[in-house]
N, CA and C of each residue as an Amber inpcrd file, in Angstrom:
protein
   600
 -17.5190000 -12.5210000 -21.0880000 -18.8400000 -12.7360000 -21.6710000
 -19.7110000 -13.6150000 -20.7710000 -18.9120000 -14.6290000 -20.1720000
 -19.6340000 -15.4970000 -19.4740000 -20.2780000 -14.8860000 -18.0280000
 -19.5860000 -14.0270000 -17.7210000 -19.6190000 -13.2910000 -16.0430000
 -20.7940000 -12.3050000 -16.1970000 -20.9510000 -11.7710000 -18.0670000
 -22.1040000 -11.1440000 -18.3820000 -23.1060000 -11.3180000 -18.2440000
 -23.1480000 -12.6350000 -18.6010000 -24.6250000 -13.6200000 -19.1310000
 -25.1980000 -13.8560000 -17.6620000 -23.8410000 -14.6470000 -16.9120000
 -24.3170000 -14.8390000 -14.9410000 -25.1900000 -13.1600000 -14.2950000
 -24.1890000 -12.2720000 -14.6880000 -24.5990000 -10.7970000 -14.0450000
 -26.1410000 -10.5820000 -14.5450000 -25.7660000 -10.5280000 -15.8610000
 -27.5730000 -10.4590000 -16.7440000 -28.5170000 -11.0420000 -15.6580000
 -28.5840000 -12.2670000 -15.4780000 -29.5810000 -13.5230000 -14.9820000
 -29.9870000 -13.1440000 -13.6030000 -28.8380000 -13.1100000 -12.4960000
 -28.9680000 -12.3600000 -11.4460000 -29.8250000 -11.3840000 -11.0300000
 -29.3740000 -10.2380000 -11.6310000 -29.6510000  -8.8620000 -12.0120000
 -31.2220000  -8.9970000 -12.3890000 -31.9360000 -10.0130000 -13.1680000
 -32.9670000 -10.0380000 -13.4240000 -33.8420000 -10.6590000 -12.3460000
 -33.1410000 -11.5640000 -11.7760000 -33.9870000 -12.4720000 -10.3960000
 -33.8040000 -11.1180000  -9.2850000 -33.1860000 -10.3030000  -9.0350000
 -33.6780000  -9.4120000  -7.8840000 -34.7150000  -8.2800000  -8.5480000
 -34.6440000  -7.6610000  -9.6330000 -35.9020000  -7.0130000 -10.4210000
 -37.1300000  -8.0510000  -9.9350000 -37.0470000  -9.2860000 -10.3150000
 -38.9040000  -9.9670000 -10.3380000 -39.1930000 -10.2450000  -8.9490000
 -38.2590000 -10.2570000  -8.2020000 -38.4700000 -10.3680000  -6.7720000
 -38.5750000  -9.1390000  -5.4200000 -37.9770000  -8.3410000  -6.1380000
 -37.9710000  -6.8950000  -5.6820000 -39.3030000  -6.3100000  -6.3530000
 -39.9620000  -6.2360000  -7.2610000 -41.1990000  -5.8230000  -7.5710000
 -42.1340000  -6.4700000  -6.9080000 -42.4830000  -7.6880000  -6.8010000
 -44.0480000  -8.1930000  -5.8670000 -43.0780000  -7.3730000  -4.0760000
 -42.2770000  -7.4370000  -3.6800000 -41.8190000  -6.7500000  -2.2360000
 -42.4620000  -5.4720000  -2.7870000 -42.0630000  -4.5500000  -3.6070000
 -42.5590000  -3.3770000  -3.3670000 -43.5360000  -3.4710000  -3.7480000
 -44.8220000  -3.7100000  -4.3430000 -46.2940000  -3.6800000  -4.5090000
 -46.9500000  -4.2410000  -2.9370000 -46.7500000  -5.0820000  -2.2230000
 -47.0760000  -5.4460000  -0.6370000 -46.7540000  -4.1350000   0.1020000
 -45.7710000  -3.9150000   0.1350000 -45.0270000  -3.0460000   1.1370000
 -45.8380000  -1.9980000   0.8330000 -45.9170000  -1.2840000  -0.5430000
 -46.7340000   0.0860000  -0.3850000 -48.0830000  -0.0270000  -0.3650000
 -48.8240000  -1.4890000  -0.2220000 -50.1780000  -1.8300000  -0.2660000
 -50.2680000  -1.3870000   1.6450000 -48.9120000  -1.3430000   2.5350000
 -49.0390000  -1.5640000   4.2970000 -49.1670000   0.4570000   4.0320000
 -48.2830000   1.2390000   3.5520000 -47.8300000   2.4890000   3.1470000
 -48.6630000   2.8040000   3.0230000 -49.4800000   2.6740000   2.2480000
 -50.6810000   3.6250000   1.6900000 -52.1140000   3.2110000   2.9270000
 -52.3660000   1.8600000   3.4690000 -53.1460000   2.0610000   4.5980000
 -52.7850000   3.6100000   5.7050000 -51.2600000   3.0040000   5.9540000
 -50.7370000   3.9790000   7.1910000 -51.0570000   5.4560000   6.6440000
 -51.1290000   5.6550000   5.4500000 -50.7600000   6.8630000   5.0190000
 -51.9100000   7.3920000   5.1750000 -53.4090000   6.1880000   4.9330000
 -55.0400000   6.9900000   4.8630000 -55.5050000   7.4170000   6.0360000
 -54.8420000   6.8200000   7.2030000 -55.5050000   6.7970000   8.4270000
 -54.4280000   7.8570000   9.2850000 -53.5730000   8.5290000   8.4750000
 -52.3220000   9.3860000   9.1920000 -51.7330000   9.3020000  10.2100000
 -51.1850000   7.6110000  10.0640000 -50.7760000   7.1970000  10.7720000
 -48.9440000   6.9340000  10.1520000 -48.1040000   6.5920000  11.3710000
 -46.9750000   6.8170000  11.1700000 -46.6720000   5.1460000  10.9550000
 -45.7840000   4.7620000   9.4890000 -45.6770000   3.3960000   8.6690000
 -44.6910000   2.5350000  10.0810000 -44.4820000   1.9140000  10.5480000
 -43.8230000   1.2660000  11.5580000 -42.6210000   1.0600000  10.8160000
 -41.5880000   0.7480000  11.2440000 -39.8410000   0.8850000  11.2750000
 -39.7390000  -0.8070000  10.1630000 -40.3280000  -1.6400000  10.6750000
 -40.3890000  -2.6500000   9.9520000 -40.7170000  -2.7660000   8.8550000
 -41.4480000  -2.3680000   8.2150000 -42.3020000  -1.9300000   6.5400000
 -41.7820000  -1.5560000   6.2680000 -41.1150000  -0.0460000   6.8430000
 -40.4140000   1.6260000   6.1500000 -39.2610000   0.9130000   5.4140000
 -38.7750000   0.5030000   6.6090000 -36.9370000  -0.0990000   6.4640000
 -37.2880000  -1.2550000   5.0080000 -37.4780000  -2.2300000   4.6800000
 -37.4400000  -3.1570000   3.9500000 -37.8780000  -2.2000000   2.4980000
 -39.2020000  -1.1140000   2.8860000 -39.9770000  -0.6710000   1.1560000
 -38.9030000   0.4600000   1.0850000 -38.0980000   1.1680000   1.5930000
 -36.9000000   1.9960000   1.0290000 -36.0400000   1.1600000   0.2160000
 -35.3030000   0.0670000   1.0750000 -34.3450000  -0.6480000   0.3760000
 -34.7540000  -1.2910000  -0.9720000 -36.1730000  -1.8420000  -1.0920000
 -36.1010000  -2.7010000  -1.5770000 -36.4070000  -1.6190000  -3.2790000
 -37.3670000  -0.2800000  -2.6560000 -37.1320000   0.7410000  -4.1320000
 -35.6990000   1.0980000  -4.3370000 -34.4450000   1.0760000  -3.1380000
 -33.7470000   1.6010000  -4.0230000 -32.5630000   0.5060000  -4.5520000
 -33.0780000  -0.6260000  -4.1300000 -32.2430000  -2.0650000  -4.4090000
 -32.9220000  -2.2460000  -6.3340000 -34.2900000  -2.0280000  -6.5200000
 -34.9960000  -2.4940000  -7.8020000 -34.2280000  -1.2250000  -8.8470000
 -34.3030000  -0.0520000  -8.1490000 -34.0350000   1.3790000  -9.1160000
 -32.0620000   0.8760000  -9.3220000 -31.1920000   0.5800000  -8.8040000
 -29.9150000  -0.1210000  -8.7390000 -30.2660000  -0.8290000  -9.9470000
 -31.1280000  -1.6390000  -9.5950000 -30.7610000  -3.0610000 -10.7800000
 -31.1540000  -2.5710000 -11.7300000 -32.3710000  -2.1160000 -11.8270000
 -33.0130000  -1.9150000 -13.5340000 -31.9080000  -0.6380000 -14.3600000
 -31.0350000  -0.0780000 -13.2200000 -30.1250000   1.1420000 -13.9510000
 -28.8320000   0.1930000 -14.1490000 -28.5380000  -0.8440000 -13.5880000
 -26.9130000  -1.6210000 -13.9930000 -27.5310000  -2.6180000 -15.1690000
 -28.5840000  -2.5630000 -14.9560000 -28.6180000  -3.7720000 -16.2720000
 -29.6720000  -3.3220000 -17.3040000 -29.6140000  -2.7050000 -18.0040000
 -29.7980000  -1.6300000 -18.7580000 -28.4810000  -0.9340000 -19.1680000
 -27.7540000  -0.4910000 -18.3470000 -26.6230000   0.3280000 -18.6390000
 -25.6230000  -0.4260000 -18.4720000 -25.7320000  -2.0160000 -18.5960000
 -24.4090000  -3.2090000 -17.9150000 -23.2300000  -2.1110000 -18.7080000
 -23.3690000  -1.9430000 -20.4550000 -21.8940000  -2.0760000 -20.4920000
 -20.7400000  -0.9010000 -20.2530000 -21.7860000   0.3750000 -19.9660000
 -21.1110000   1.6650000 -18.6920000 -20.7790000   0.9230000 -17.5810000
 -21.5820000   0.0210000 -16.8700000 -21.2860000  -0.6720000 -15.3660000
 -20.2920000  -1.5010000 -15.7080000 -19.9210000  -1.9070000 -16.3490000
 -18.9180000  -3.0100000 -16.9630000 -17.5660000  -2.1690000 -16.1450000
 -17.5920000  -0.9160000 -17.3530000 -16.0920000  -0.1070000 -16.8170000
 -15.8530000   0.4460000 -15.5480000 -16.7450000   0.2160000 -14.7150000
 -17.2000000   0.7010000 -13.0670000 -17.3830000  -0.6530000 -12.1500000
 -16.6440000  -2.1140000 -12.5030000 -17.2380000  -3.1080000 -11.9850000
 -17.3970000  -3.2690000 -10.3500000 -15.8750000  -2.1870000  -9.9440000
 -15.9160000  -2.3700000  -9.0130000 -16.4300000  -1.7950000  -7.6830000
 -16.9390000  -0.3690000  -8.2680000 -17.9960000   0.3930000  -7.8580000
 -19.6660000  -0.3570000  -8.0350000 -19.6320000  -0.7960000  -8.7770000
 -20.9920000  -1.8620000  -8.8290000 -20.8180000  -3.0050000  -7.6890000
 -19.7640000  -3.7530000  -7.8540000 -19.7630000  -4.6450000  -6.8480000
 -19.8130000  -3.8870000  -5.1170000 -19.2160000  -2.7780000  -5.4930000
 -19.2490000  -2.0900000  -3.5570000 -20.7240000  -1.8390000  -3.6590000
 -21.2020000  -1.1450000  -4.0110000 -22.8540000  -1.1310000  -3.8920000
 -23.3960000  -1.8110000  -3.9770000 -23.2730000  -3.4240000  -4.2770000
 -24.1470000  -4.2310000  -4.3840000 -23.6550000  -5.0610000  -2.9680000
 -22.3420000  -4.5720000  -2.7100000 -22.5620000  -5.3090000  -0.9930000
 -22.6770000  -4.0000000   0.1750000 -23.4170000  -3.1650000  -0.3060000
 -23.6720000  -2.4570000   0.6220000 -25.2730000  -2.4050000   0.5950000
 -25.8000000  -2.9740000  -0.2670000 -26.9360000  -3.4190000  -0.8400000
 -27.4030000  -5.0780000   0.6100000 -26.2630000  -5.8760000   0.1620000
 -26.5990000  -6.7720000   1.2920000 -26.7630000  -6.0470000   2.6130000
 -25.9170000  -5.5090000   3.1700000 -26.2140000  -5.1360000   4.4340000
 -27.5750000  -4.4500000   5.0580000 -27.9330000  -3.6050000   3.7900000
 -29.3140000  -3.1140000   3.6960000 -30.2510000  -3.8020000   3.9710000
 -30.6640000  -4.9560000   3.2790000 -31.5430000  -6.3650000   3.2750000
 -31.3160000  -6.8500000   4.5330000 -29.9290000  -7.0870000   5.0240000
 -29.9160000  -7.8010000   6.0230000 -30.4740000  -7.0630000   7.3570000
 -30.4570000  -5.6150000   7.1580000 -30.6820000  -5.0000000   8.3920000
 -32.3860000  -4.8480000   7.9220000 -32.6380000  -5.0790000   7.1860000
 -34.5120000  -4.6550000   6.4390000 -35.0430000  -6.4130000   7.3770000
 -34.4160000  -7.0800000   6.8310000 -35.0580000  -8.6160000   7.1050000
 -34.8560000  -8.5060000   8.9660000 -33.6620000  -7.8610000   9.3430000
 -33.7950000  -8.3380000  10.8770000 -34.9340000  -7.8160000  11.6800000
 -35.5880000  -6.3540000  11.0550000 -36.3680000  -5.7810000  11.8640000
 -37.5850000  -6.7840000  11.6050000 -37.6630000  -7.0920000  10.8190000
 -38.8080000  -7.8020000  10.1170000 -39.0190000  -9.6040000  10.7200000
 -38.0790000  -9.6950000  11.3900000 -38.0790000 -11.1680000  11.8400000
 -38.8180000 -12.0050000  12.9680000 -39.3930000 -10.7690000  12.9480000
 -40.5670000 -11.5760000  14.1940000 -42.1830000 -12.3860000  13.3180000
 -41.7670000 -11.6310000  11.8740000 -43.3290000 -12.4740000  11.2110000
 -42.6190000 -13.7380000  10.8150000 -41.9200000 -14.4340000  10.7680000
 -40.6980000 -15.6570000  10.5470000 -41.8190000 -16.8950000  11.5340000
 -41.8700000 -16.6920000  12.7900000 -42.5990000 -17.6050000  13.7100000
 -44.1070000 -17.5760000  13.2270000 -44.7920000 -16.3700000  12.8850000
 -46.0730000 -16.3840000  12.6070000 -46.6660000 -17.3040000  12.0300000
 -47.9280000 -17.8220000  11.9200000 -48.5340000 -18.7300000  11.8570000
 -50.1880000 -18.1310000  10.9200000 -50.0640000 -17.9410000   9.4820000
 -50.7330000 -16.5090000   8.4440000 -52.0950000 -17.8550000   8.2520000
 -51.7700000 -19.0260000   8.6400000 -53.1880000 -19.5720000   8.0940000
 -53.6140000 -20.7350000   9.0950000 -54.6580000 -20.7910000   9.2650000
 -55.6980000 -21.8490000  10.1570000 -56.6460000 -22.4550000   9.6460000
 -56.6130000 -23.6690000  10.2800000 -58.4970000 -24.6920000  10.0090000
 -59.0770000 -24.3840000  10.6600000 -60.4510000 -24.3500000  10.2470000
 -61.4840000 -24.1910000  11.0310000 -62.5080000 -25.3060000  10.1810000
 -63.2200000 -26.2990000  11.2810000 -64.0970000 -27.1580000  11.1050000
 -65.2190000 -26.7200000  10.3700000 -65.2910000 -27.3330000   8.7090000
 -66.4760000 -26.2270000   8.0410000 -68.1220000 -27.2260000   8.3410000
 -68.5350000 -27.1220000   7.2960000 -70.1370000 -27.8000000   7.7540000
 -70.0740000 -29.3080000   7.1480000 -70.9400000 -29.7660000   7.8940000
 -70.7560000 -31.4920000   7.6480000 -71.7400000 -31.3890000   6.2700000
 -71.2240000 -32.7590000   5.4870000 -71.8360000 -33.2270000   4.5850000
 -72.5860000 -34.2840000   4.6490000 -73.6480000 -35.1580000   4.1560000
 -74.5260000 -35.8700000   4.7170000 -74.7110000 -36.9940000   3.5650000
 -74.7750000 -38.0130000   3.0090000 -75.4530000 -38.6450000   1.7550000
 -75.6140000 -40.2350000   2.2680000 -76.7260000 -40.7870000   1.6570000
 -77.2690000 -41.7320000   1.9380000 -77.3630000 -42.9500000   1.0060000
 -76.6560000 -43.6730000   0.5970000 -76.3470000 -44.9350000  -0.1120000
 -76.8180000 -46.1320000   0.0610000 -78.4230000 -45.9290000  -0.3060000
 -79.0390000 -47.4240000  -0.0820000 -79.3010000 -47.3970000   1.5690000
 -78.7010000 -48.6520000   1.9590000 -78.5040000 -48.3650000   3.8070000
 -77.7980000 -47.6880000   4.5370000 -76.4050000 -47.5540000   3.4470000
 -75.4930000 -46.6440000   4.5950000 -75.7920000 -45.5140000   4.6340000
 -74.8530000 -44.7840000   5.3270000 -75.5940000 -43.0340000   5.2040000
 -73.5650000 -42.8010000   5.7960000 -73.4110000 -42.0610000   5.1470000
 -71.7940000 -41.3950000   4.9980000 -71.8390000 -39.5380000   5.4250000
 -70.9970000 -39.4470000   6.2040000 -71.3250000 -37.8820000   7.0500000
 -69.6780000 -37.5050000   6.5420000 -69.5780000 -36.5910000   6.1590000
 -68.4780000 -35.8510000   5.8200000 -68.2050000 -34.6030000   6.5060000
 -67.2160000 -34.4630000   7.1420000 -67.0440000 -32.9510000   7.3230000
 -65.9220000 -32.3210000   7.0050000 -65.9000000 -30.9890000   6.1550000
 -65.2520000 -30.2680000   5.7130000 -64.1580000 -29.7320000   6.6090000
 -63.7240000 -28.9900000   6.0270000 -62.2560000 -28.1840000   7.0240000
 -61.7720000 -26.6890000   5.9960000 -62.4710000 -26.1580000   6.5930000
 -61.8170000 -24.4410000   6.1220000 -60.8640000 -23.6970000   6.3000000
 -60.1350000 -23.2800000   5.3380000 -58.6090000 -22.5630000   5.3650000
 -59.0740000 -21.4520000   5.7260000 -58.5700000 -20.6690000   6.6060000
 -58.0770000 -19.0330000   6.3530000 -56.8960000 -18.5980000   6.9250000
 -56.9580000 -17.9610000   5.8040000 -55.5090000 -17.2500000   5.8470000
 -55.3810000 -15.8380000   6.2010000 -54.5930000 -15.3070000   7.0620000
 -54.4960000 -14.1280000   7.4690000 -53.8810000 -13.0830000   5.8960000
 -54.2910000 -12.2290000   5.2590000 -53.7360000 -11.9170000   4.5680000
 -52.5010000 -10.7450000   4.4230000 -52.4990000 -10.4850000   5.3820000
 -51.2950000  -9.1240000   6.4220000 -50.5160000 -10.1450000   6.2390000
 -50.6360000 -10.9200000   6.9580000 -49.6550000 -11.8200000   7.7920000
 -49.1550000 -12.6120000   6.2650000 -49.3670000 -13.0070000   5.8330000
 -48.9830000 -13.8130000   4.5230000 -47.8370000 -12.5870000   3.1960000
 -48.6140000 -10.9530000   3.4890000 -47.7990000 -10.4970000   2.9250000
 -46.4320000  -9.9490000   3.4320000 -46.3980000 -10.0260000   4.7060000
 -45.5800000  -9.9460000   5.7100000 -44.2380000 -10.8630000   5.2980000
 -44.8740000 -11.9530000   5.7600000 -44.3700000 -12.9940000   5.2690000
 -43.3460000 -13.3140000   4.0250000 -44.3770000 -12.6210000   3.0390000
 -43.3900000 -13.2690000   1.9780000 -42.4550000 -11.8710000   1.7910000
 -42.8420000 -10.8150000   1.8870000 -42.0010000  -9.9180000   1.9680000
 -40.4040000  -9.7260000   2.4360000 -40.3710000 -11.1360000   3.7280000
 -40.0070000 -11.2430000   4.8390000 -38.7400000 -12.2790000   3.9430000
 -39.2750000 -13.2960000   3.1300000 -38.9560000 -14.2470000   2.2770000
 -37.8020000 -13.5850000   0.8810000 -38.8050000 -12.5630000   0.7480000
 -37.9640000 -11.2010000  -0.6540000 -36.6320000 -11.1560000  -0.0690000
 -37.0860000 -10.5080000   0.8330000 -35.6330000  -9.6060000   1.5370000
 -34.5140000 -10.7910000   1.7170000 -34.8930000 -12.2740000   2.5040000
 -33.5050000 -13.3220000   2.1320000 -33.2530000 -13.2900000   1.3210000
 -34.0700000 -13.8450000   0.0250000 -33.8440000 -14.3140000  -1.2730000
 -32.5660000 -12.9050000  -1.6010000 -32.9400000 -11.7000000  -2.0020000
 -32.4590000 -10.5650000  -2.2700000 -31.1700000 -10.5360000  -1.2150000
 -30.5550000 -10.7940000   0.1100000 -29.4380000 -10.7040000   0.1020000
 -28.6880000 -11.5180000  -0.2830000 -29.0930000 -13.0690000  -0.3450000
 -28.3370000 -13.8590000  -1.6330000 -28.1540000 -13.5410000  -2.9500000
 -29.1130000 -12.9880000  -3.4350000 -28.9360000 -12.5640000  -4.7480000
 -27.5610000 -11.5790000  -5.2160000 -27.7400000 -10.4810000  -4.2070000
 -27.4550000  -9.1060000  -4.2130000 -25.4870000  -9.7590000  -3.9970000
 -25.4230000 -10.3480000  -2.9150000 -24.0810000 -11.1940000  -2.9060000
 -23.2840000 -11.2570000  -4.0160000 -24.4000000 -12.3850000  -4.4830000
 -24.0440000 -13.0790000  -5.8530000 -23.5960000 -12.0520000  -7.4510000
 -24.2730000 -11.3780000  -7.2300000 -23.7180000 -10.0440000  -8.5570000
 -22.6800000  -8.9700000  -7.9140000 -22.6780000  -9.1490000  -6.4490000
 -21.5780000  -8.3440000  -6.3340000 -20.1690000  -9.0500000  -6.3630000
 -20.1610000 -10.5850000  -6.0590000 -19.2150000 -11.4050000  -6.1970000
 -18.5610000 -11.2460000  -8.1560000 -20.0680000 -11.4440000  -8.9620000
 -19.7550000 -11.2510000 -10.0950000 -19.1830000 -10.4450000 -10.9270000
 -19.4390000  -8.6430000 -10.5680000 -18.8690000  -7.4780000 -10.6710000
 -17.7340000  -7.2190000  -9.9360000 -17.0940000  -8.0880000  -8.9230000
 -15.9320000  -7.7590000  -8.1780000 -14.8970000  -8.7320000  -9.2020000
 -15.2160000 -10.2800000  -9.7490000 -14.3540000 -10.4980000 -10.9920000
 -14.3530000 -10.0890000 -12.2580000 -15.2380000  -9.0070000 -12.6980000
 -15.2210000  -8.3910000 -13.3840000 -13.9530000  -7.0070000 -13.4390000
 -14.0100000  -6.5080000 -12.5020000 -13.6580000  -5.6070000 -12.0850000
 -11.7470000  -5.8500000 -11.9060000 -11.8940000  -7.1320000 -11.4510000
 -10.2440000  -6.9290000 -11.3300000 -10.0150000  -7.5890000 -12.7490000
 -10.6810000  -8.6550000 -13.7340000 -10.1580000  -8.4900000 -14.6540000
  -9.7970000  -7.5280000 -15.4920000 -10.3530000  -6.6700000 -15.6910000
 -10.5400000  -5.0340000 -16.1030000  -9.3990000  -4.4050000 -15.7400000
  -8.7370000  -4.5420000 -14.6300000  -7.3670000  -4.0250000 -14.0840000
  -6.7650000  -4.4770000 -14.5120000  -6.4400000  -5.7140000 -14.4920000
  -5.0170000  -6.6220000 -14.6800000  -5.4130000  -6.1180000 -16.5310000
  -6.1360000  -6.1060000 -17.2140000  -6.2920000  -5.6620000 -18.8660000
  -5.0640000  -4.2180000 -18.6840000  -5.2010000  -3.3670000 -18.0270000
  -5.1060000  -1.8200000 -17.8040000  -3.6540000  -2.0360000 -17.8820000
  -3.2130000  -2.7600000 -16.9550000  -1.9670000  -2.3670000 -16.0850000
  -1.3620000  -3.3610000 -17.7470000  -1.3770000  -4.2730000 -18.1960000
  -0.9330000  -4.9660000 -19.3820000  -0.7200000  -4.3760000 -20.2150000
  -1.8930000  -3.4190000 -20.9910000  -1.3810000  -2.1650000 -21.6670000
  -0.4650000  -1.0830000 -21.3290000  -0.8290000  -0.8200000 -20.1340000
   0.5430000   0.3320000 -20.0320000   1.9200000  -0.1460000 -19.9590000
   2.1640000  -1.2820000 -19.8070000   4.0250000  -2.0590000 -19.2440000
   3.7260000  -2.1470000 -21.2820000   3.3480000  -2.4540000 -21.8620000
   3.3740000  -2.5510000 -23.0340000   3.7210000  -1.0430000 -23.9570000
   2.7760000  -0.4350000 -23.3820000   3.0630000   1.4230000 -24.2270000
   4.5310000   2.1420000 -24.0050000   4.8460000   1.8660000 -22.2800000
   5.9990000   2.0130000 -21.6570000   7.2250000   1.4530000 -22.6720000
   6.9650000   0.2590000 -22.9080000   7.7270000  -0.8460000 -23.7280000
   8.3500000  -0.1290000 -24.6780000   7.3200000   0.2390000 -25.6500000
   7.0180000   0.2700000 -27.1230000   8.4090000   1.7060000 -27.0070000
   7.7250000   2.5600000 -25.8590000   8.1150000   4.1550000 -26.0740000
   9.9490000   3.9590000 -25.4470000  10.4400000   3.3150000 -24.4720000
  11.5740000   2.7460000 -24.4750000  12.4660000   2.1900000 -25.7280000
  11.7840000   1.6470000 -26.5010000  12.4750000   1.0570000 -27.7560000
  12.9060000   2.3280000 -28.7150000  11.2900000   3.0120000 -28.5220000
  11.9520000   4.1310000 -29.6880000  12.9420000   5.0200000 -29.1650000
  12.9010000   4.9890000 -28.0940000  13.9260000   6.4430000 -27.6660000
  15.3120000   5.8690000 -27.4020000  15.4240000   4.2050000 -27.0360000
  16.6970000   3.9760000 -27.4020000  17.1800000   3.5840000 -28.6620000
  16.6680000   3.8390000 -30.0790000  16.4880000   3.7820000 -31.0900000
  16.8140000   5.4860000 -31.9650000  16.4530000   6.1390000 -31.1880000
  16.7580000   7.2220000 -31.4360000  18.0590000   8.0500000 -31.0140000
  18.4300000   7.3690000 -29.7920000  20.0000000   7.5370000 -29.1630000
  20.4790000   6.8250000 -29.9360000  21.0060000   5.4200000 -30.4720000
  21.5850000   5.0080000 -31.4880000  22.1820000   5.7050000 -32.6270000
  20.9210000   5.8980000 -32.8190000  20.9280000   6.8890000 -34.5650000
  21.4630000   8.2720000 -35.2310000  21.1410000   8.8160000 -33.3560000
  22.3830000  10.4810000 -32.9250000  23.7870000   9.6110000 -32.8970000
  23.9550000   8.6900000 -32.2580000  25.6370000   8.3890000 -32.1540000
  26.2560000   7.7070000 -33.3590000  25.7320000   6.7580000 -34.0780000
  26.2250000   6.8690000 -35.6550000  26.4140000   7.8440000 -36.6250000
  25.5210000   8.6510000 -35.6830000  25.2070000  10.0140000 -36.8330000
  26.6130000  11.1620000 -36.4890000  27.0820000  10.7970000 -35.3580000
  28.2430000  11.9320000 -34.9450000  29.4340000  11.3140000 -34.8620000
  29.1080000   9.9690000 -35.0960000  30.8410000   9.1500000 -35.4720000
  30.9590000   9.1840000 -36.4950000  30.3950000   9.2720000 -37.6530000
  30.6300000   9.4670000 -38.8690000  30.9130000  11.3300000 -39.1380000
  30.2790000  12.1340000 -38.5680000  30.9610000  13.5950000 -38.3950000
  32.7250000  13.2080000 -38.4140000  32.9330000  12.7420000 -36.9600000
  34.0610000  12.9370000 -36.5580000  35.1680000  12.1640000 -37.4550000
  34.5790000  10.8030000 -38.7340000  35.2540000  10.3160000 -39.5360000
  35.4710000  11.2780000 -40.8530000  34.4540000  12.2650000 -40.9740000
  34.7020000  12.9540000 -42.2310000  35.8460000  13.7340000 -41.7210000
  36.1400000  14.6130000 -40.6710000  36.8520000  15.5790000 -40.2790000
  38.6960000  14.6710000 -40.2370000  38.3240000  13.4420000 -39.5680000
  39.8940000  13.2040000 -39.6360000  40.1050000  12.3640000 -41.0000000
């Protein structure tokens, strides 16, 4: 129950983080796409994974307690899931150094207090906004192979508890069906020593 509640929580932090990645990513997609131009290897790679990393989660957790009896098929896909991210984030690692925002000296301010006179000057942000979605995109994809780890670590103890349950029942059924059948040999050989007492 407890490995549920962890899987649940997980499972939900790569959904809210995997959705703002894919709304950026197909905001770069749909430029490339107006100007028929071909999406660069860096974008492509991260907005595949990251639709088919979100379509994964929202189908295991929704359907946890089918995935439950599959833990360990959930856990292999969810570390084949890391490797994905990790190879999405490497192409992507050159916006890591980038530098998405600058000052620029804005217009002076001026006011006059009796005798003094006080000059202020401003300082203007801009921010590259490519570069910022780049960026955090860039940010998704870490976050998401930690994540993705982390529920596959969770579904892999799921998964062997689930076994060791399996294999407990059957040494038990085995058990049960041993008793009766030497229970039933018993019951033939009382049953034919007493033959052989009526006869002599």
């Amino acid at each position: 129950m407890l490995f549920g509640v962890f899987f649940a929580f997980w499972r939900f932090m790569e959904i809210i983080t995997l959705i703002p990645t894919l709304g950026m990513l197909s905001y770069f997609v749909h430029i490339y796409a107006s100007i028929n131009a071909l999406t660069p290897n860096y974008i492509l790679i991260l907005f595949i994974v990251s639709v088919l990393g979100a379509v994964w989660a929202l189908a295991t957790l929704f359907t946890y307690h089918r995935a439950k009896s599959n833990a360990l098929f959930v856990s292999f896909i969810d570390f084949l899931f890391i490797g994905a991210f990790i190879g999405a984030v490497y192409e992507l690692r050159f916006i890591a150094k980038a530098n998405c925002t600058s000052t620029d000296p804005g217009s002076a301010y001026s006011a006059n207090i009796g005798d003094v006179g006080i000059s202020v000057t401003g300082v203007r942000l801009s921010t590259d906004k490519h570069c910022a979605m780049l960026k955090a995109s860039f940010a998704f994809g870490i976050m998401n192979c930690i994540f993705f780890a982390i529920t596959s670590l969770l579904a892999l103890f799921v998964g062997r508890g689930k076994s060791r349950d399996k294999v407990v029942v059957k040494e038990t059924h085995y058990s049960r069906h041993g008793h009766r059948s030497g229970s039933h040999r018993s019951h033939r050989s009382s049953h034919s020593g007493r033959r052989s007492h009526a006869y002599v």
